[in-house]
C-alpha positions in Angstrom: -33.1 13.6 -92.6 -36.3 14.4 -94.2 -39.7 13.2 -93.4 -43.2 13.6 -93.9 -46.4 13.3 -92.1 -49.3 11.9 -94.7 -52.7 11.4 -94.3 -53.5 13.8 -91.4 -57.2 14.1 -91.3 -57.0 17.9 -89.5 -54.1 19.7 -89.0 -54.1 22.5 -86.4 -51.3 25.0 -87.3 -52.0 28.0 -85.5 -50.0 29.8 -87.8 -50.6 33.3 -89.2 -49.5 36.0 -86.5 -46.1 36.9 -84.7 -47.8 37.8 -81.5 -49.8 35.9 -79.0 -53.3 35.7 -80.1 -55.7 37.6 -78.1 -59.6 38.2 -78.4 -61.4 36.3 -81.1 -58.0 35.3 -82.7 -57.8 32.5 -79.7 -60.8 30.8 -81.9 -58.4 30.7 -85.4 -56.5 27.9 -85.6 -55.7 27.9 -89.4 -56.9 24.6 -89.5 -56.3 22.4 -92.5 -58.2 19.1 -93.5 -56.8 16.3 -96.0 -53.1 17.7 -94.9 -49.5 17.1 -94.8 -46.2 18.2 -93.0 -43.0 18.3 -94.7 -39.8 17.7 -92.0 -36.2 18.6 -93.0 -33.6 18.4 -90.2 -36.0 18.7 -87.2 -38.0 21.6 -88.4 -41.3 22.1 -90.6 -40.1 23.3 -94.5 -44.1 23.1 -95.5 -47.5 22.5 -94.2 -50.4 22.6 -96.2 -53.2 20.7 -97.8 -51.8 17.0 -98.8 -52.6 18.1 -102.9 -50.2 20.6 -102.7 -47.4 19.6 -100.2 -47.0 15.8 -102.1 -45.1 17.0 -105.4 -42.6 18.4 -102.5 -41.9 15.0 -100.7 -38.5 13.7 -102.2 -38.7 10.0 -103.2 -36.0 9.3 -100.2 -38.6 11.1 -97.4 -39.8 9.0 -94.2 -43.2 9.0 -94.6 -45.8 8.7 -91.7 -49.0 8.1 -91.9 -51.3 10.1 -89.6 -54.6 7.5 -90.5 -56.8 10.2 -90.6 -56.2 11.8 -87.5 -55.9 15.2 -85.7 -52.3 17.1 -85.6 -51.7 19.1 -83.5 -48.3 21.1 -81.7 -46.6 19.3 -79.1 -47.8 21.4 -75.7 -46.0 24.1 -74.1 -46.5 24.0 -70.3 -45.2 27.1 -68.9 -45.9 27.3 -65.5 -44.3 24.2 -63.5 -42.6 22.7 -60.3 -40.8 20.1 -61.2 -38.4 19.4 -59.4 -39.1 17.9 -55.7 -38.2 14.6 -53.5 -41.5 12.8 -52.1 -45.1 13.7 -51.9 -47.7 15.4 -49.9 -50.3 12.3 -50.2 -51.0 12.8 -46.3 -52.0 16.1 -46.8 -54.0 15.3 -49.8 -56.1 13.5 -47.5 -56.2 15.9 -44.5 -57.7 18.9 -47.6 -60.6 16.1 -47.9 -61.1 16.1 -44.4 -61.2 19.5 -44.8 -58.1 21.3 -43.7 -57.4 24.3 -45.9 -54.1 25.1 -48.2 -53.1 28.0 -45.4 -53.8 25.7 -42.5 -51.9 23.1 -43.6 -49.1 25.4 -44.2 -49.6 27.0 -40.3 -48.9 23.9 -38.6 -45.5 22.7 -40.6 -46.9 21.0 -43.6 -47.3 22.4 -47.3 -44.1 23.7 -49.4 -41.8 23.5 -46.1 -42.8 19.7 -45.7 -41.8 19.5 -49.6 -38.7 21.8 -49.0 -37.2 19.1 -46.0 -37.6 16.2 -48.2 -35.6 18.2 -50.9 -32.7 19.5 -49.4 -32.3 15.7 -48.4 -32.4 14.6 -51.4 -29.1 14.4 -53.4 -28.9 15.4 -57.1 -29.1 11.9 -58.8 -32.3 11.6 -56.1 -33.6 14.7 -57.7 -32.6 13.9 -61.2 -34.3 11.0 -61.1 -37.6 12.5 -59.9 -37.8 15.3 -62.1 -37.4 12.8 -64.9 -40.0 10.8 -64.4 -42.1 13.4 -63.7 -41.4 15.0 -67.2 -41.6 11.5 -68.8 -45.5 11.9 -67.3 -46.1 15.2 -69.3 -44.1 14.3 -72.4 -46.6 11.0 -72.5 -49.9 13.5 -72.9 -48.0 15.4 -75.6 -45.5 18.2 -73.5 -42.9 18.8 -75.3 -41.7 22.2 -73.9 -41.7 22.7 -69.9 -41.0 25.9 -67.6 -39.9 24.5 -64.4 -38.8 26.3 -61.4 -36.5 25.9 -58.3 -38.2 27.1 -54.8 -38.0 23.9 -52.6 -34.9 24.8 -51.5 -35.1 27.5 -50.0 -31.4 28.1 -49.7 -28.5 27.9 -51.5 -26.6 24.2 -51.6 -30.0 23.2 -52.9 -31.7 25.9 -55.4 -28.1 25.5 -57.3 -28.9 21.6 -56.8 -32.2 22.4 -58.4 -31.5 24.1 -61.1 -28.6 22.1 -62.7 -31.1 19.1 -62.2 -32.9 21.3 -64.9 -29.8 21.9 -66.5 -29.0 18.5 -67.1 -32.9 17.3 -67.7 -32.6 20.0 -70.8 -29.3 19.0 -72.2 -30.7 15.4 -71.9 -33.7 16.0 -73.8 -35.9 15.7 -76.1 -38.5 17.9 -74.2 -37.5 21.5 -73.8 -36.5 22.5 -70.2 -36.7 26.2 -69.7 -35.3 27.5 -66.1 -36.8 29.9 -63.3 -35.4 30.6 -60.0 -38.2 31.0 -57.4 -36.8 30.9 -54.0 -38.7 33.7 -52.9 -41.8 31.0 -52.4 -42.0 30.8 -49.1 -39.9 32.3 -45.8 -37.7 28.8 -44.7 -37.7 27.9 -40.9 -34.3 28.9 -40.2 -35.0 32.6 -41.4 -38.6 32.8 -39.1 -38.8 36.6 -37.7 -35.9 37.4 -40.3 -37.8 38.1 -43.1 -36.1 41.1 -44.6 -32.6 39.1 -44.0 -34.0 36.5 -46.4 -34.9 38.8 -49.0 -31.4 40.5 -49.0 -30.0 37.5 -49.4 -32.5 36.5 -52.5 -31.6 39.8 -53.9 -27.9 40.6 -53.3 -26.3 37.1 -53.2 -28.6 34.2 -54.9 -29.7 36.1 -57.7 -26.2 37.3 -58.8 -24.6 33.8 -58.6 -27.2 32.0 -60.2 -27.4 34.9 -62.9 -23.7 35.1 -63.4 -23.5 31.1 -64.2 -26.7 31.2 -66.3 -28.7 29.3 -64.6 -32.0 30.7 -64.9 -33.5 32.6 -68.1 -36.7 33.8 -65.5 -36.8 34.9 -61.9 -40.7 34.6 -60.0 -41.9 35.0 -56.8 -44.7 33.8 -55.0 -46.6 37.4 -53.8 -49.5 36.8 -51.6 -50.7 37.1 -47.6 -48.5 33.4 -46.6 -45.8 34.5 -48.5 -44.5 37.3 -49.8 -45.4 41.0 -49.6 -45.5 43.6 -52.7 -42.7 45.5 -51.4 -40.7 42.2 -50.6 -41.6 40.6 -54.0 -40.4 44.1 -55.7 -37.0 43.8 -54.0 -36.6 40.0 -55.6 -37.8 41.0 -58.9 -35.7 44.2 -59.3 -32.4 42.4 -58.4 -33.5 39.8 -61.2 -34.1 42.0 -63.9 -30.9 44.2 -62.9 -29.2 41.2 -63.3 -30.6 40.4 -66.7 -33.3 37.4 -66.1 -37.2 37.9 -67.4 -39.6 38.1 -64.5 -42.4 36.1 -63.8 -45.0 36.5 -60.7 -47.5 34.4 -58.7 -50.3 36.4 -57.9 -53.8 36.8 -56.4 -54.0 33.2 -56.0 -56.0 33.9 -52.7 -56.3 37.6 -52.5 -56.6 40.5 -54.9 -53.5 43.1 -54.5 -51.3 40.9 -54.4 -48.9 40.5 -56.9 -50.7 41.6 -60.4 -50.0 45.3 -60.3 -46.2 45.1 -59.6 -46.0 42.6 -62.6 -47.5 45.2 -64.9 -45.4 47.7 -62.9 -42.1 45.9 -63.3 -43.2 44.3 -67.1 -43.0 40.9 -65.7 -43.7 38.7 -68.9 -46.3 36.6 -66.8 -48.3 36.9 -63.8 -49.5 34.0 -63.1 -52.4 32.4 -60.8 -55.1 35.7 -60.9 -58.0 33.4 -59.4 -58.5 36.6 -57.4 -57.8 39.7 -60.1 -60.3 42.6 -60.5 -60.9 44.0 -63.6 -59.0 46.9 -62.5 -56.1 44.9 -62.2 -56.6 43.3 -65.7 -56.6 46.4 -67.8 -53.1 47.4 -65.9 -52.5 43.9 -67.2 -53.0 44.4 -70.7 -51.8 47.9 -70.8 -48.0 46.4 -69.4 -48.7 43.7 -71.7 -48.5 40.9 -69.2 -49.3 37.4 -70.2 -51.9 35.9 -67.6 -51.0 32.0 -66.9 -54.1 30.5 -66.2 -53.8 27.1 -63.4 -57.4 25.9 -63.1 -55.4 22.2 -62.2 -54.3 24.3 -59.0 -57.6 25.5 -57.9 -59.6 21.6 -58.8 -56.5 20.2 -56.2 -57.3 22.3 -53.5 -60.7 21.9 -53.8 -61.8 25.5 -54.5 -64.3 27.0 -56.9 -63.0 30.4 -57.6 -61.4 30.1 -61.1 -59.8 32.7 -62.7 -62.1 35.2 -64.6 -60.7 33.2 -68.0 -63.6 35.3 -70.4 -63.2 38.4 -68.6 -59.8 38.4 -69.5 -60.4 37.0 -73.1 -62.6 40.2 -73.1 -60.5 42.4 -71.7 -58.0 42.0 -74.6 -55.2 39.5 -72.8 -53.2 36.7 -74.2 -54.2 34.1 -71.8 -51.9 31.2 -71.1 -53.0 27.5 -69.8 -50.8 25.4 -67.3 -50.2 22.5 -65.2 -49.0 24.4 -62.2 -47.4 20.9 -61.3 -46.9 20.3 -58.1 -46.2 17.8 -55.2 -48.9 20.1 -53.1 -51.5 21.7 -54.8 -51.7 20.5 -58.8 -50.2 16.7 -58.7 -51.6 17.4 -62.1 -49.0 16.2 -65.0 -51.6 16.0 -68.3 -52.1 19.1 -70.1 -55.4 17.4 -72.0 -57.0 17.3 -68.3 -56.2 21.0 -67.9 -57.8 21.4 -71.2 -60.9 20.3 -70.1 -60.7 22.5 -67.2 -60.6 25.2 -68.7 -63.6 24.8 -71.0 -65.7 23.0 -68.2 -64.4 25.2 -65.5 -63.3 28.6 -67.1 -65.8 28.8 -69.9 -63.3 29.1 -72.7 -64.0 27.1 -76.1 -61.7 24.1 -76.9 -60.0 26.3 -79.4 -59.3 28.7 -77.1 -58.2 26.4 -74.6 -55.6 24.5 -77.6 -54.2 28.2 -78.2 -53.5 29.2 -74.8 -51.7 25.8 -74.2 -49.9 25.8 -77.6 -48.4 29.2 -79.1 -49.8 31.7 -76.2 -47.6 30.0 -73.5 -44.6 29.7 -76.2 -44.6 33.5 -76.5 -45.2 33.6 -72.6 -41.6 31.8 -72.6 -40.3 33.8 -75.3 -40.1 30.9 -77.9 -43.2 31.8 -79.9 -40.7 32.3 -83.1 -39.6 28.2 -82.4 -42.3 26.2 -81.0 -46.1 26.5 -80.6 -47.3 26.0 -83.7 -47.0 24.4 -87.1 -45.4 26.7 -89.7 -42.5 26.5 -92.0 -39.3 27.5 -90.3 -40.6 26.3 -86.0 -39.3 23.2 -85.0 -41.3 20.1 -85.5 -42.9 18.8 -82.1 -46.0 17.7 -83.4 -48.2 15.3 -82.0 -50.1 13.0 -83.9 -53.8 12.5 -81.6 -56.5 9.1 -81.2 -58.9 11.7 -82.2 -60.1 13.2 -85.5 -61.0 16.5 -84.1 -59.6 18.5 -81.7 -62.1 19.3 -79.7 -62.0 16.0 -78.4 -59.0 17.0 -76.8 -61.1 18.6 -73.8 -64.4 16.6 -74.5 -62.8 13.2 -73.8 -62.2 14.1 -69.8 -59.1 12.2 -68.6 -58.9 9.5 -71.1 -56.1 7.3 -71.2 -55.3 8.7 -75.2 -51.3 8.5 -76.2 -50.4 10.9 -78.5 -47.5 9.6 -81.1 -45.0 12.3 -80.4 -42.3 13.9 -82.4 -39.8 16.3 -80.5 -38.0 18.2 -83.9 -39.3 15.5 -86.0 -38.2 12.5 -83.8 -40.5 10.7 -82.6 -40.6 9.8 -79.0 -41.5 7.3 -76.4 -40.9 7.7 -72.7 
């Protein structure tokens, strides 16, 4: 099938570089005005200005007509959970009373509340919730989604989890890509045995869910309520031994936690850093570790120390923007709103914001040769905007806008 989007008003490609962007190259967005895409077989075969791309657009071509508007790629969220059963709405109200994340988590609530209600679940249950939350995210214009296990917390149920995303990806249209994370939190049944349930993380979990390919990534969640350097190094070494990519959360609430091991162990992510010296960030960019930036996170909990976003644009680092969503603390499904977070919040400009949510997190995954932008050869998810400029995107806070989305030049509607 060939088809062809006409009468775009301002098309951001972000094409140019093989590489994440970093620096002042997060402000280039190769934009085009008066432009057109060219779609053969789900993928882009030219993008250019309109003048040029027309005498290419067989008589037989789909054409669609972009009135004017902004273009943009589809976004890629890379740093997601989920997969749960229920909510955390109670607790939502007991952090306005003013009960902190950690003492929520002390007297039984937090993941472990999350992780009952999962492990209850059955898969259809989970299935089910995992699709509508995606349906949520492909609505704002997601169209490639890292999602992680880690509310299971043992075996029957991180499998469970992680064919839910097994299934949710063969489903389609949006791009599922897998991480185990059951090193997020200590479960109940292993209290005072911590080492035990790292061993069993390490020398059993990891090589079964390896072995049947179940996860491309394996993270862990390193800080002072859950898990140590030296613990998180034990998880993260068994992974990579048994030939998954790592990913890390880290100095979400303290610094030391986390950051230095993922340059350490060349994790491609670490991800949180609300806490991370400058120290910590040149070991950062040295290992060339992707920071994955969850302002959503940090605006849920009620909090005001966002990552040092320009510090780190400063420092030299491919920066990465996320949803972090989560029944607990980002119920945050729209990448647009994180947008806005990130320029209101983090200081960064709208263009830098649109890169690190576009082609910096589809290199974070390892798919910045397929998705992330708009150039000949990357498959076409594309999202057609209400706006005629994409700085809108972030300047319009929350608005109810629907992007027309296309998923490899389909489009879409949940």
């Amino acid at each position: 099938m060939i088809s062809a989007i006409v009468n775009i008003g301002q098309l951001v490609t972000l094409a140019g570089l093989q590489r994440p962007r970093v620096g002042v190259e997060l402000r280039s967005l190769a934009l085009i005005q008066d432009a057109a895409l060219l779609i053969e077989d789900g993928r882009i075969v030219a993008a250019g200005a309109y003048a040029e791309i027309r005498t290419k657009i067989p008589p037989h071509a789909v054409l669609i007509d972009a009135q004017s508007r902004c273009v943009t790629p589809g976004f890629v969220d890379a740093h997601t959970h989920l997969v749960f059963a229920g909510n955390r709405a109670a607790e939502f109200e007991q952090r306005i009373a003013g009960a902190t994340y950690q003492q929520i988590a002390a007297s039984g609530g937090g993941i472990l509340s999350t992780v009952a209600l999962t492990r209850a679940a059955t898969e259809e249950d989970l299935f089910h919730a995992a699709r509508r939350h995606r349906d949520w995210m492909l609505r704002s214009g997601t169209t490639t989604i890292e999602a992680k296990s880690g509310y299971g917390l043992e075996r029957a149920t991180e499998l469970r989890m992680l064919r839910v995303l097994a299934r949710l990806d063969a489903e389609g249209p949006v791009r599922i890509v897998p991480t185990l994370l059951a090193a997020h939190t200590v479960p109940p049944e292993f209290a005072g045995r911590r080492a035990e349930y790292v061993r069993w993380i390490a020398d059993e979990l990891i090589p079964e869910v390896a072995a049947a390919g179940l996860a491309r990534y394996c993270d862990a969640f390193c800080d002072d309520h859950a898990f140590n350097v030296d613990e998180t190094r034990s998880v993260l070494t068994s992974a990579r031994r048994h030939g998954m990519q790592l990913r890390v959360h880290a100095e979400q609430f303290r610094p030391g936690t986390g950051a230095a091991l993922a340059a350490e162990l060349g994790a491609a992510t670490a991800d949180h850093l609300e806490t991370a010296t400058a120290e910590t960030l040149s070991h950062l960019r040295t290992a060339g570790v992707q920071p994955v930036l969850l302002p959503g996170s940090v605006f849920a909990l009620g909090r005001t120390n966002y990552p040092p976003a320009r510090t780190m644009v400063e420092t030299g680092l491919a920066v990465v923007l996320a949803s972090d969503f989560n029944p607990g603390s980002s119920p945050i499904a729209s990448m647009p709103f994180i947008l806005s977070l990130a320029c209101l919040q983090m200081h960064l400009s709208p263009a830098e914001a649109l890169s690190a949510a576009t082609i910096n997190a589809a290199w974070s995954l390892g798919l910045g040769g397929q998705v992330g932008s708009l150039e000949v050869g990357k498959q076409a998810d594309i999202l057609i905007h209400e706006f005629a400029d994409y700085r809108e995107l972030a300047y319009f806070i929350a608005a109810p806008a629907r992007p027309r989305v296309f998923v490899a030049g389909r489009e879409v509607t949940p």
